[in-house]
N, C-alpha and C positions, 0 to 999 in steps of 0.2 A: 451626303453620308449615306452609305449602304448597311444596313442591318439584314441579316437573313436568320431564320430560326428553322431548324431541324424539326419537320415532323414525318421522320420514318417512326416504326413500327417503336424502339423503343423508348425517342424521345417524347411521341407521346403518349406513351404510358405514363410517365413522369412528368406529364403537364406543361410539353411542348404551347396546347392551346392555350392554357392560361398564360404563359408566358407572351404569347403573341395579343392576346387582348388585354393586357397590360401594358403593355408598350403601347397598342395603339392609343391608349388610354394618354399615356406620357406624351406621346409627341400631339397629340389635341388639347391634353394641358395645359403644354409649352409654344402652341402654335409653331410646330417645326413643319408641318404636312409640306409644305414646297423645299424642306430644307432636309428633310431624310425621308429615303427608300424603305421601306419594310418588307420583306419579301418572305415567303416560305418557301425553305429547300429541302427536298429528300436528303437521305442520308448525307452528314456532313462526317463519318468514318470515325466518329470519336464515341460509340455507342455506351462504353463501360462508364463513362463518366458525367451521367447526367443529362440533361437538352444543355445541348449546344447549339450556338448562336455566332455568330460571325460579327463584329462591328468594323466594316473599311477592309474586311479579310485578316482581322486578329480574331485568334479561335477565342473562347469565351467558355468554357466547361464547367457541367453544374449547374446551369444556373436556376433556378426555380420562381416561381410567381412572390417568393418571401423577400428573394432579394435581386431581382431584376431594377427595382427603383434603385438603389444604393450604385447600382453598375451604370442606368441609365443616367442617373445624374455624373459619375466618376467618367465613363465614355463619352457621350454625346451632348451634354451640356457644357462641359468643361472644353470641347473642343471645338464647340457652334460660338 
């Protein structure tokens, strides 16, 4: 599984990073590290609506460090 998070200029202003150390957080949790990719990608073209995040290449907009756990568990534990 591929996860990538936006950190151009506006997703992290809005906490692209904590988003990203959050998840790392989840998948060391959940002992995934051999079983999902986490990646940082420049602009993913979806600026207006929050950091966005890719899971498998489904967009993911909005998402914040509040509720990235509630999506990680609904995306990536539900489908590991």
């Amino acid at each position: 599984m591929e996860i990538k998070v936006c950190i151009g200029s506006s997703c992290h202003l809005r906490g692209s990073y904590e988003v990203i150390e959050k998840l790392k957080q989840l998948i060391a949790d959940n002992k995934l590290e051999g079983k999902v990719n986490l990646a940082a990608s420049f602009c993913l073209g979806k600026c207006g609506t929050g950091v966005t995040v890719t899971c498998n290449g489904e967009f993911l907009d909005g998402v914040t460090p509040e509720t990235v756990e509630g999506i990680f568990n609904e995306r990536v534990l539900k489908a590991l």
